[in-house]
C-alpha positions in Angstrom: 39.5 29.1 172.9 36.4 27.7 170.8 37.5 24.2 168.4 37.9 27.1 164.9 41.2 28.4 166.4 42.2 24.6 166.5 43.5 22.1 164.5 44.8 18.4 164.8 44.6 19.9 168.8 46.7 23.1 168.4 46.1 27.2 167.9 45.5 28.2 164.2 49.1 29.6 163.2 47.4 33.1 162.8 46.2 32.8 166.5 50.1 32.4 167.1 51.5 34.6 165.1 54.7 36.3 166.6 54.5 39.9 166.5 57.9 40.4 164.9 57.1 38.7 161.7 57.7 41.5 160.1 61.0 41.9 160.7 60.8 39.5 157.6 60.2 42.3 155.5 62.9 44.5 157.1 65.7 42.1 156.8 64.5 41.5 152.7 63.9 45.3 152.0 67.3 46.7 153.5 69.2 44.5 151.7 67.2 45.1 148.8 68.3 49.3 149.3 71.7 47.6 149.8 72.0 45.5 146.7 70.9 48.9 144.7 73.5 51.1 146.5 76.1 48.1 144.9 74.7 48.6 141.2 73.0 45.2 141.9 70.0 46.2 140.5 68.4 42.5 139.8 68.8 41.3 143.0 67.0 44.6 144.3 64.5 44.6 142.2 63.6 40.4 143.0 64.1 41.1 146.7 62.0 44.5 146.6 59.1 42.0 144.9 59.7 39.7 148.1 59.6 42.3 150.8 56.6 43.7 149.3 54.5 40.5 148.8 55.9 39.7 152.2 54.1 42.8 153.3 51.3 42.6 152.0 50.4 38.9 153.5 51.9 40.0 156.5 49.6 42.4 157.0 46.1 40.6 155.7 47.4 37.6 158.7 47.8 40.8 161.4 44.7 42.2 160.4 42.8 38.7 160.6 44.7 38.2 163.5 43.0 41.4 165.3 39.8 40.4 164.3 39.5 37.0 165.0 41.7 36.0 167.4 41.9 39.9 169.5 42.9 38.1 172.9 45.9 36.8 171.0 46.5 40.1 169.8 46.5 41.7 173.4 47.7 39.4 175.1 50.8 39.6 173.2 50.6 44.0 173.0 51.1 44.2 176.3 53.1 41.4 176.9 56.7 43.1 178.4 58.9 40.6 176.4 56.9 40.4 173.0 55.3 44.0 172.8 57.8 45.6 171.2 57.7 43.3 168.2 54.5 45.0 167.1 56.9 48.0 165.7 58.7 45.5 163.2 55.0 46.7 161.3 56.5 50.6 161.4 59.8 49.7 160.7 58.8 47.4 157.5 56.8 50.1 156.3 59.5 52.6 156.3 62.0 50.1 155.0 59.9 49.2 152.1 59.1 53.2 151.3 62.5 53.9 151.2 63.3 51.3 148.6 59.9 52.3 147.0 62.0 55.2 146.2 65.9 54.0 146.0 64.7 51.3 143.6 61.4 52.5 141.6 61.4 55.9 142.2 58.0 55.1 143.5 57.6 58.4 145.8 53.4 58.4 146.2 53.8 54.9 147.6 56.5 55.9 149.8 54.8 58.8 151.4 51.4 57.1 151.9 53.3 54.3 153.7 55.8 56.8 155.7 52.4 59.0 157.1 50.4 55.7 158.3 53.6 54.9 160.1 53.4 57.7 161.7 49.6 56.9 163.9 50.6 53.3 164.0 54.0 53.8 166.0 51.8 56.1 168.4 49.3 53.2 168.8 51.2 50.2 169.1 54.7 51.9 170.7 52.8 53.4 173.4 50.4 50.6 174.2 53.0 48.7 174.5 54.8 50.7 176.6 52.1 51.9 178.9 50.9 48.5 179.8 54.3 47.9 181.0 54.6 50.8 183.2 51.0 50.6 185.0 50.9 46.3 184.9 51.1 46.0 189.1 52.2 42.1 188.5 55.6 42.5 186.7 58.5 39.9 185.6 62.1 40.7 186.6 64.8 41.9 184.4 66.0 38.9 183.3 62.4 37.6 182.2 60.8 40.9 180.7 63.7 42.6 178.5 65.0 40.9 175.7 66.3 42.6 172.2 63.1 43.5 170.7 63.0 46.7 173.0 65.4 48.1 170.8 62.6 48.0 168.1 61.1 51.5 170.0 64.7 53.0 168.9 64.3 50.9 165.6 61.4 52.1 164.4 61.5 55.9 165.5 64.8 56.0 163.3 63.0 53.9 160.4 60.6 57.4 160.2 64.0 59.9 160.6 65.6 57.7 157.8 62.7 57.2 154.9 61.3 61.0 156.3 64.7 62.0 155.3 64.3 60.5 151.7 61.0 62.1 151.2 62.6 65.6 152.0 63.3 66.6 148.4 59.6 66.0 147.9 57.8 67.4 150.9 60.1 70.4 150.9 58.6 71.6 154.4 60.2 72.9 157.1 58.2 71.0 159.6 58.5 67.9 157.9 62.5 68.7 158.2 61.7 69.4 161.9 59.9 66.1 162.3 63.2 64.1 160.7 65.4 65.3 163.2 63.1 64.8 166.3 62.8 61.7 165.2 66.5 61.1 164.8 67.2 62.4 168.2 64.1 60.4 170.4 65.8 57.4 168.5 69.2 57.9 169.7 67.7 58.1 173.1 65.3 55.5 173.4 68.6 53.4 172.0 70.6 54.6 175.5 68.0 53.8 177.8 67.2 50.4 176.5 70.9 49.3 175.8 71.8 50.2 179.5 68.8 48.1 180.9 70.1 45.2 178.3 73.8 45.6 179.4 73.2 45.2 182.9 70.7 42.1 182.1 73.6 40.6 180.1 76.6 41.8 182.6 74.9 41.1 185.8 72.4 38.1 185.5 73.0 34.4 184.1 72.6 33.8 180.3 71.2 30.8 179.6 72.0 29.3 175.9 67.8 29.2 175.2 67.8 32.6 176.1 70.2 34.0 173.7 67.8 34.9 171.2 69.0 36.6 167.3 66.6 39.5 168.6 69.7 40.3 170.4 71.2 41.5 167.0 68.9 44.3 167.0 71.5 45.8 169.7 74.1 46.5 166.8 71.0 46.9 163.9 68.9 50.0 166.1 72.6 52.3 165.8 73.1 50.8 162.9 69.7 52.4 161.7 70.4 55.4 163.4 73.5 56.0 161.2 70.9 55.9 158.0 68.9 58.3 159.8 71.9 60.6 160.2 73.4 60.1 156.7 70.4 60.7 155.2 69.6 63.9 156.8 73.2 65.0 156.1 72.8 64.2 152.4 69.6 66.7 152.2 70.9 68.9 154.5 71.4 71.9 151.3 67.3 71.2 150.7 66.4 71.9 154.7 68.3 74.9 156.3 67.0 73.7 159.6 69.3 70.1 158.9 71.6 72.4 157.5 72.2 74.2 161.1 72.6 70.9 162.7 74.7 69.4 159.9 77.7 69.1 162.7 76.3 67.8 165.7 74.4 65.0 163.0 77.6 64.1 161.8 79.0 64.0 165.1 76.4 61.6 165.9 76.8 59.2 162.7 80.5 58.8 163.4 79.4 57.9 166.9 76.5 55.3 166.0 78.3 54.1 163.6 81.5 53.1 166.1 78.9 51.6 168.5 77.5 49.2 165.9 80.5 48.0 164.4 81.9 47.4 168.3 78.7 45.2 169.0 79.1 42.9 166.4 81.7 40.9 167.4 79.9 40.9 170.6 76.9 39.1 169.0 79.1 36.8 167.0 80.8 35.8 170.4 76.9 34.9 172.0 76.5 32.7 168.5 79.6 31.1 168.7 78.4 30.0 172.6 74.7 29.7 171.8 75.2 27.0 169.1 78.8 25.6 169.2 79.6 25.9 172.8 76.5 25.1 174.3 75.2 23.3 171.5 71.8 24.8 171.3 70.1 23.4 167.8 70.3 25.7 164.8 66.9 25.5 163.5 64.7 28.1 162.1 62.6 30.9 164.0 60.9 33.5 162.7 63.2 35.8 165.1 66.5 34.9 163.1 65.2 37.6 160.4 66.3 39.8 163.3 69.3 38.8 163.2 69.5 39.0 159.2 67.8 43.0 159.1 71.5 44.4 161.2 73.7 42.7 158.7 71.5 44.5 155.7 71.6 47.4 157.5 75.0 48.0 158.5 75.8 47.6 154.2 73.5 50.4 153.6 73.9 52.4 156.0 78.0 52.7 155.9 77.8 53.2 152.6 75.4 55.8 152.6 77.5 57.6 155.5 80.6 56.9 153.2 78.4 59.5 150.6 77.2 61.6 153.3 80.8 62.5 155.2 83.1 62.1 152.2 85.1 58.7 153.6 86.2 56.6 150.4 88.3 54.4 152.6 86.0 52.0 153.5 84.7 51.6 149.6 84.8 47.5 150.6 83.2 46.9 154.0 79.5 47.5 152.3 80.0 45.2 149.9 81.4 42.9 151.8 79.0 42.6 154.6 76.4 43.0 151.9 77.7 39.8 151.1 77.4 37.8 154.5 74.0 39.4 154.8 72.7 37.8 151.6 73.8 34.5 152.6 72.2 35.1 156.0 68.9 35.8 154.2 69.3 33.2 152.0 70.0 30.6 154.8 67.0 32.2 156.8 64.4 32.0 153.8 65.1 28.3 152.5 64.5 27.7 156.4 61.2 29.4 156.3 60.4 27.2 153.0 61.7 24.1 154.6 59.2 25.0 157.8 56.2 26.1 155.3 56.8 22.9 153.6 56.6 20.5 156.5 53.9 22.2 158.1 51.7 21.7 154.7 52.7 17.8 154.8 51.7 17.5 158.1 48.5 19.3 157.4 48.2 16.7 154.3 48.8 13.9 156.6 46.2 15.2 159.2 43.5 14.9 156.3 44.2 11.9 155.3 44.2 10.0 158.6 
């Protein structure tokens, strides 16, 4: 490490930039789709503005990142419990075109960002993946799985879902095609990873420091794959190849959607013991936006399978979890302000002494 990627003795923040920043602009962008679904259309509109400058910063520090600091990078890709985080990039990009669309009926913007998703999952998912398989020196369960594998389901369903949006535009058959492959590699990249994850929780100790809000993603990837579904069944009259399948998707939205609700109180419960039980400090991390983008998610996506399978029961539960996951944001964001904000005193303080 040469003395430009220090200062005041530590790595240059872009050096150590975690990989799932941009889960940042996931959490911000679904709830943005979420507050529109709710006739919310300020609160959209001024987190829509936040997700995208969020992107767009995001992306310059990546892109720095890769350039001047590349053994950070890789060290990092092919890392088996950081990897993963890499897709937060495809999944914010499909989040954000989606509300490109929901919100602005911006539908250039959302297809330019939906096709260079497409090379970049390729890229980083299977880079990641690969140096996993062939590393010969490899950590054990309990050390080299954590929740960001669920972002390979994650992100696979972020290109069903916002593919599924763009369908009334592309108005191709193999575009349709490429929705529902999508849809179903998400569902079972989602199976393998939460079986590997249930037996690591199940089967080997949990320690407090371990417990980590990526674990959310466990209820946000089906929660995800219920928007995927929804939306395909809600074009399904515009694509008679979704329109064949229209059964066996709804089959599987009803499904997802049971799984996701059943996991939150699951996650709550590891909360509850994380930080009151076992008194583990609530402070921020860049990984609690994790735990914000399922909350988000679950709003939009129940309410758009409410549309897409004709259930009016359940009118309140999107509006109410809309609610706790705009607090959670909230909470999460004044705690990456606070951070930003000490971090430039004690840069201040470095100068002057």
């Amino acid at each position: 490490m040469t003395a430009a990627t220090r200062e005041a003795g530590r790595p240059s923040p872009i050096a150590t930039m975690p990989p799932a920043y941009f889960a940042l602009v996931m959490a911000t962008g679904i709830i943005a789709t979420a507050s529109n679904q709710q006739g919310i259309d300020w609160l959209a509109e001024a987190l829509y503005a936040l997700a995208a400058a969020a992107f767009v910063i995001l992306l310059v520090l990546l892109v720095l990142r890769i350039i001047l600091y590349r053994d950070y990078f890789l060290a990092d890709l092919t890392n088996h419990a950081k990897g993963f985080g890499y897709l937060t990039l495809v999944a914010g990009m499909n989040v954000l075109a989606a509300a490109s669309v929901l919100i602005h009926g911006w539908w250039d913007i959302a297809e330019v960002l939906w096709w260079a998703s497409l090379p970049l999952f390729v890229v980083l998912g299977y880079s990641a993946l690969i140096s996993d398989i062939l590393r010969s020196e490899k950590p054990n369960l309990g050390a080299g799985i954590n929740g960001s594998w669920f972002l390979l389901a994650v992100s696979v369903e972020s290109i069903a879902a916002t593919g599924a949006v763009l369908v009334p535009e592309m108005r191709s058959d193999f575009h349709a095609f490429v929705c529902i492959a999508a849809f179903g590699l998400g569902l079972v990249l989602y199976l393998i990873v939460m079986t590997m994850l249930f037996l690591r929780w199940t089967f080997q100790p949990l320690e407090p420091t371990e417990a980590d809000p990526p674990a959310w993603i466990a209820a946000g990837a089906v929660a995800i794959t219920v928007l995927a579904g929804s939306n395909l069944l809600l074009v399904r009259d515009l694509a008679p190849r979704i329109h064949r399948l229209g059964e066996v998707i709804e089959g599987v939205v009803t499904m997802a959607w049971a799984t996701s609700t059943f996991w939150f109180p699951v996650m709550i419960a590891i909360g509850v013991w994380r930080h009151i039980v076992r008194r583990v400090p609530l402070r921020y991390l860049p990984s609690y936006w994790s735990l914000v983008f399922p909350l988000g998610m679950y709003s939009a996506s129940t309410n758009r399978m409410r549309k897409a399978i004709g259930l009016a029961h359940i009118g309140w539960l999107p509006k109410l979890v809309l609610v706790v996951a705009f607090v959670a944001w909230t909470a999460t964001f004044v705690g990456l302000a606070a951070q930003g904000w000490s971090a430039t005193k004690r840069r201040r303080l470095a100068r002057n002494g």
